[in-house]
C-alpha positions as CSV (number, residue, x, y, z in Angstrom):
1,X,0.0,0.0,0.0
2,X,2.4,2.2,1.2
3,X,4.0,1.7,-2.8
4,X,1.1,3.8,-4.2
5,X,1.6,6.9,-2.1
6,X,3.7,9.7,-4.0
7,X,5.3,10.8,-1.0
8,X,6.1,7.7,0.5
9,X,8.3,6.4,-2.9
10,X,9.4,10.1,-2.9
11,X,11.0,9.5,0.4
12,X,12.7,6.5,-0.1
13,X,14.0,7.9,-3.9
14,X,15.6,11.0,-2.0
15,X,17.0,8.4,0.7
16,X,18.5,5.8,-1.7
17,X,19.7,9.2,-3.3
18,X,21.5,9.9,-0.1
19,X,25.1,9.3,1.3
20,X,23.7,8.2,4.0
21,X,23.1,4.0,5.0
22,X,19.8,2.8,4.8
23,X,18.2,-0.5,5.9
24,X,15.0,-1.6,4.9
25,X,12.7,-4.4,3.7
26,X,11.6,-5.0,0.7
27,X,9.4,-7.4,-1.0
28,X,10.6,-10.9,-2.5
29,X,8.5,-10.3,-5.7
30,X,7.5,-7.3,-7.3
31,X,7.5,-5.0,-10.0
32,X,7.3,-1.4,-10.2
33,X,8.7,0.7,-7.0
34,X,9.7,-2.8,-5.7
35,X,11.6,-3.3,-8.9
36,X,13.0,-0.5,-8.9
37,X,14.4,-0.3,-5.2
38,X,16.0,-3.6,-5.6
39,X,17.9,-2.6,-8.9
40,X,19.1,0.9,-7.2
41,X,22.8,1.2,-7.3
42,X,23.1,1.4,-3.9
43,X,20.8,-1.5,-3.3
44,X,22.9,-4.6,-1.6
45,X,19.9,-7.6,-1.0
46,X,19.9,-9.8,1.7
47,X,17.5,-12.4,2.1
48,X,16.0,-13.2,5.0
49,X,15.4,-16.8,6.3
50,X,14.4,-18.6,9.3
51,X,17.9,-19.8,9.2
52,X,19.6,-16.9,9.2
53,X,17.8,-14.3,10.8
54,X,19.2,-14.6,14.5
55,X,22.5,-13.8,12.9
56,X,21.1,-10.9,11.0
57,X,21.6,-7.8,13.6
58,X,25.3,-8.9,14.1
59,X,26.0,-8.9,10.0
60,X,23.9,-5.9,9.9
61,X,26.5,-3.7,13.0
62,X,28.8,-5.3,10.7
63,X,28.3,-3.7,7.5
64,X,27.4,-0.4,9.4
65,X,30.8,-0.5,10.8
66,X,32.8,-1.1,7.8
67,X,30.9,1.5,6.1
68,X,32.3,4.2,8.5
């Protein structure tokens, strides 16, 4: 829903636009904004399992920290 609201997708845009990091979740499957987030330069995908998702918030300090 949120995908059909101008300013919402405006938002994100300027965000991805930005220097600075940003951590979000995004749709599997989809087309349009979806689409479009996940083929942004700055976009690095992670899936997210029921395997790996304890170890997520230590990969993601990770990646925060190198990127500083």
């Amino acid at each position: 829903m949120e995908c059909l609201s101008g300013a919402f997708t405006d938002a994100v845009a300027r965000l991805l636009d930005s220097p600075c990091p940003l951590i979000a979740t995004v749709a599997q499957r989809g087309t349009g904004f979806i689409a479009d987030v996940k083929r942004h330069p700055r976009a690095e995908l992670w899936e997210v399992t029921r395997a790996n998702r304890d170890a997520m918030p230590e990969r993601i300090v990770s990646w925060l920290d190198a990127g500083t």
